[in-house]
C-alpha positions as CSV (number, residue, x, y, z in Angstrom):
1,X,-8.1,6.5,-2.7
2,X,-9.8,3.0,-3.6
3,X,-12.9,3.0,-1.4
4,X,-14.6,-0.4,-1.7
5,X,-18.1,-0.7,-1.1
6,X,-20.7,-3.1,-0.3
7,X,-22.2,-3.0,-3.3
8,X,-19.0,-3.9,-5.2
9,X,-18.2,-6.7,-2.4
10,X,-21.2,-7.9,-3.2
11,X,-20.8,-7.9,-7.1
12,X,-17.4,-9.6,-6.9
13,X,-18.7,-12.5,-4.7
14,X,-21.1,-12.8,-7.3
15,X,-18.4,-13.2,-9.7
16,X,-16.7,-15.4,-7.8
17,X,-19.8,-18.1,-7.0
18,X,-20.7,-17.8,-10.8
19,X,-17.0,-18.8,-11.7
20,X,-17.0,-21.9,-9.2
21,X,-20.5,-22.8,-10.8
22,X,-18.9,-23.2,-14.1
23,X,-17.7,-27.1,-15.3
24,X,-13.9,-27.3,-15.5
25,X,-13.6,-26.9,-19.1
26,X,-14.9,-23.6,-18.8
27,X,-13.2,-22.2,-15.7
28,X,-11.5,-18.7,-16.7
29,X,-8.0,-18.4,-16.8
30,X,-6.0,-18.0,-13.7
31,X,-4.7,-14.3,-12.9
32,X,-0.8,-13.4,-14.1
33,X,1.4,-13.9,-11.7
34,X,2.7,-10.8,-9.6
35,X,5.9,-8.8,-11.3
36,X,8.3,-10.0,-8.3
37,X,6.4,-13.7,-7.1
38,X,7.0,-14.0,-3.6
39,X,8.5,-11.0,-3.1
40,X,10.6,-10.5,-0.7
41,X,13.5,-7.3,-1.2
42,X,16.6,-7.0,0.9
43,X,17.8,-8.9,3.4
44,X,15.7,-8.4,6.6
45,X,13.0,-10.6,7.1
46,X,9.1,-10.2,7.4
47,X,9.5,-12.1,10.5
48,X,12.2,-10.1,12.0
49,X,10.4,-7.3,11.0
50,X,6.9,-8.0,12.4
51,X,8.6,-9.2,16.3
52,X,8.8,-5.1,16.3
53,X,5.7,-4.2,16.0
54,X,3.8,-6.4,17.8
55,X,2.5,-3.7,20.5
56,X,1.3,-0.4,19.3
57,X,2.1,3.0,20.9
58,X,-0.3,5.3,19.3
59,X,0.6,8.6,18.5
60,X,-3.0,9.8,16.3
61,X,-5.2,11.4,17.9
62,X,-7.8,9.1,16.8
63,X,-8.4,5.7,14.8
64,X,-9.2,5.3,11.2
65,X,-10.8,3.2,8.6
66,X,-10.1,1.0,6.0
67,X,-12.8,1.5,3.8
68,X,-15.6,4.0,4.4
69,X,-18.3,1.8,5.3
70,X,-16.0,0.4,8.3
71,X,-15.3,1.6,11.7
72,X,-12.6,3.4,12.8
73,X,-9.9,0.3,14.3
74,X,-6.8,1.4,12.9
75,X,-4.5,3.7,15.0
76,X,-1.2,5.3,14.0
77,X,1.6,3.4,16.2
78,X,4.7,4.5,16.9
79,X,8.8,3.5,17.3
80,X,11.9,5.2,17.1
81,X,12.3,6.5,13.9
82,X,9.1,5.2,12.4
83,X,5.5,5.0,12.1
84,X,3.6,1.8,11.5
85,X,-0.1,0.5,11.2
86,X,-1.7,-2.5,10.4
87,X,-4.9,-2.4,7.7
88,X,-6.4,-3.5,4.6
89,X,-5.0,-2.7,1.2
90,X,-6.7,-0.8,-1.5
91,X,-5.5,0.0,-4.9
92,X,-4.4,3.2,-5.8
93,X,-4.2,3.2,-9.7
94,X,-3.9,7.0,-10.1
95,X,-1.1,9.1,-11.8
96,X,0.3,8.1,-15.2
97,X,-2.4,6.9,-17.3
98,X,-1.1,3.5,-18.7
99,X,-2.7,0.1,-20.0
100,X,-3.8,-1.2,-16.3
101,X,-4.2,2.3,-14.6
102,X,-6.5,4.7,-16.4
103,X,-10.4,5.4,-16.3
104,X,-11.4,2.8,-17.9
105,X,-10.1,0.2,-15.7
106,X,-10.4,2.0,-12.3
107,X,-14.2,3.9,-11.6
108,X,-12.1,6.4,-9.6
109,X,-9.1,7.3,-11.7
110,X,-7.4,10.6,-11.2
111,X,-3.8,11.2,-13.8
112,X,-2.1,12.9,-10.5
113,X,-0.3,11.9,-7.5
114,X,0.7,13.9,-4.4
115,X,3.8,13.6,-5.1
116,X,5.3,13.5,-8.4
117,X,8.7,12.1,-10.0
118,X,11.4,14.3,-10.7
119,X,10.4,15.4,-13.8
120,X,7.4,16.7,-12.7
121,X,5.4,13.5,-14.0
122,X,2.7,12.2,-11.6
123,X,3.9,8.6,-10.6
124,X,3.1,5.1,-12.3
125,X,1.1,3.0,-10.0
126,X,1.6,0.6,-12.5
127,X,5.3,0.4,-12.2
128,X,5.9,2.1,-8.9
129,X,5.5,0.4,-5.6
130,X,4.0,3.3,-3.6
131,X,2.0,3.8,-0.6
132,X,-0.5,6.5,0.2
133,X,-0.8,8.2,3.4
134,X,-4.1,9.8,5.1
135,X,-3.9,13.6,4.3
136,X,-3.1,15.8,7.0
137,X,-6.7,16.1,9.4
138,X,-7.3,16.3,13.0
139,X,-6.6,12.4,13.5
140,X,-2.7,12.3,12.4
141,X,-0.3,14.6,10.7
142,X,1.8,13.0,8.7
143,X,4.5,15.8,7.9
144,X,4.6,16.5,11.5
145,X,5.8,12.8,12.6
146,X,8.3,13.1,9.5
147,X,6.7,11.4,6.5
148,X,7.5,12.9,3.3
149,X,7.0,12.3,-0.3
150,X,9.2,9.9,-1.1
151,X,9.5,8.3,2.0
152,X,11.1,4.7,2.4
153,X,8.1,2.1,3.3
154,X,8.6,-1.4,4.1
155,X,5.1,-3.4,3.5
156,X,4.5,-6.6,4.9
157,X,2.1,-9.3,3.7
158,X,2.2,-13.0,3.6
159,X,5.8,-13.4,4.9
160,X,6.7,-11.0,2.0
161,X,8.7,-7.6,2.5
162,X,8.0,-5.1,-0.5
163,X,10.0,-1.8,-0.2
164,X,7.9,1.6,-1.6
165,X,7.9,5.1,-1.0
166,X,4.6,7.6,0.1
167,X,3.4,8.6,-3.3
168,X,0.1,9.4,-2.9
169,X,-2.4,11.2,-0.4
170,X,-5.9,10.0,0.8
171,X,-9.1,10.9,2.5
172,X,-8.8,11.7,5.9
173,X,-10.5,9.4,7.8
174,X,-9.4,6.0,5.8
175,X,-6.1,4.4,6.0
176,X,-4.5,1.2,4.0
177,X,-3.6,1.8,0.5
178,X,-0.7,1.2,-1.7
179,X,-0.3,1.1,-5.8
180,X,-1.1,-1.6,-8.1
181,X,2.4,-2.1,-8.4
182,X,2.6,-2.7,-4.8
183,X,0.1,-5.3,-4.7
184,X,1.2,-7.1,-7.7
185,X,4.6,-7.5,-6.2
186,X,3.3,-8.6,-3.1
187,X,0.8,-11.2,-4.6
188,X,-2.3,-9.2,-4.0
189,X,-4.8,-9.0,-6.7
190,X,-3.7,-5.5,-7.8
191,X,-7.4,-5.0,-9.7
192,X,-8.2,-1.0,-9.0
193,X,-12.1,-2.1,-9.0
194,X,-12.3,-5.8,-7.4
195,X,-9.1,-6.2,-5.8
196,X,-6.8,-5.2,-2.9
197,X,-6.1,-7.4,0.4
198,X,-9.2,-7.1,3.2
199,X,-6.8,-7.3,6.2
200,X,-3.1,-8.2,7.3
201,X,-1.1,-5.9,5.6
202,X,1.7,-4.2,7.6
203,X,3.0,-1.1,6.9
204,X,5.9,0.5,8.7
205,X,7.5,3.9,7.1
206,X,10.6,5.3,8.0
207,X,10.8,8.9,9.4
208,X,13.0,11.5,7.7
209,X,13.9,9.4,4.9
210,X,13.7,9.8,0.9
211,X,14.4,7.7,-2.2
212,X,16.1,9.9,-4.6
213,X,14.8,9.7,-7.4
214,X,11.2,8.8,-5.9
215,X,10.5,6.8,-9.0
216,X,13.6,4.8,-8.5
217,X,12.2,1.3,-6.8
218,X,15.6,0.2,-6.7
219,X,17.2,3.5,-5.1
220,X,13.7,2.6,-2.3
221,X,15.2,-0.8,-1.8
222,X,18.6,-0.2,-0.9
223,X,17.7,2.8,1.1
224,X,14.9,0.6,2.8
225,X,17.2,-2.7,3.9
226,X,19.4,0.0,5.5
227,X,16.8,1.5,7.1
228,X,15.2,-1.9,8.3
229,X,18.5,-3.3,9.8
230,X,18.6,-0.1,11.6
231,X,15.0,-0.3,12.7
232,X,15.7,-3.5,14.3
233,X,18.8,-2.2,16.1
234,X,17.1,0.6,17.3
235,X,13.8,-1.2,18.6
């Protein structure tokens, strides 16, 4: 779990004011662009998608955070045949160990997922759109409401629709956080140290349902328009 703190806030604000200060000759160069610009995967719409979750029924027990030094806002909502909640994003980098996701680039690496691909690899964040889930505490259950590994998960951010899977587990008490893969498709700064979105990021997952393979994005996409059409059917 990426768990930004104050203290790194504070150093990449720094950053940032030192980069303005500089002349326009010397301004660094811009970031890449995201994997899949503008993102947006199938053919329901983040619009269409976000009428139907307006109102929240919550089904935790509790609220959670998005980072630890936060309060606990976030609740667990629920619809028929899925969950949703709205947070920040974080960057989970762990799993494979590759040239953006390793220990060098993110302070809290770890080479394993919850979940793991079907041949027993831990998942790419790099490559992988994933989401992770808050492990099982007090607050929410996630096997209980019907999330698995694997799980079909549309995200939502900027009038984009990304479709991942649930990858990865979490602390307990925090919520909002998906791969770098994720957030590079979606146009989020997918930096494991400095980067992430702070708020409106939308994440709805759909009960009962798997992407076989889990490593397959594209097998997560088809599976996931289906799932969204029904979603709006249903809701």
């Amino acid at each position: 779990m990426r768990i930004r703190t104050v203290a790194l806030a504070t150093a990449a604000g720094t950053a940032l004011l030192t980069a303005a200060a500089l002349p326009a000759t010397a301004q660094p160069p811009a970031a890449p662009a995201a994997s899949r610009p503008g993102v947006t995967e199938g053919s329901v719409s983040a619009a269409d998608l976000l009428a139907k979750v307006k109102n929240c029924s919550q089904i935790s027990n509790g609220k959670y955070r998005t980072d630890e030094e936060t309060s606990a806002t976030v609740p667990v909502c629920g619809k028929k045949n899925a969950v949703f909640w709205k947070a920040d994003m974080d960057i989970d980098c762990d799993g494979q160990v590759t040239a953006k996701c390793n220990k060098n680039t993110d302070p809290w690496f770890q080479p394993d997922t919850r979940f793991h691909q079907s041949d027993g690899k831990p998942l790419n964040a790099e490559k992988l759109p994933y989401v992770v889930v808050p492990s099982v505490s007090g607050i929410w259950n996630y096997e209980s409401a019907g999330i698995k590994g694997g799980g079909v998960v549309a995200i939502i951010y900027n009038n984009k629709v990304e479709y991942a899977v649930v990858g990865d587990t979490g602390p307990e008490k925090i919520i909002g956080e998906a791969s770098y893969a994720a957030a590079k498709g979606l146009g989020i700064d997918p930096d494991p140290a400095t980067g992430g979105a702070e708020s409106g990021v939308t994440y709805i997952l759909f009960k009962n349902s798997k992407a076989s393979p889990i490593e397959s994005h594209s097998e997560a996409v088809t599976r996931g328009d289906a799932l969204a059409k029904k979603f709006l059917q249903e809701n």
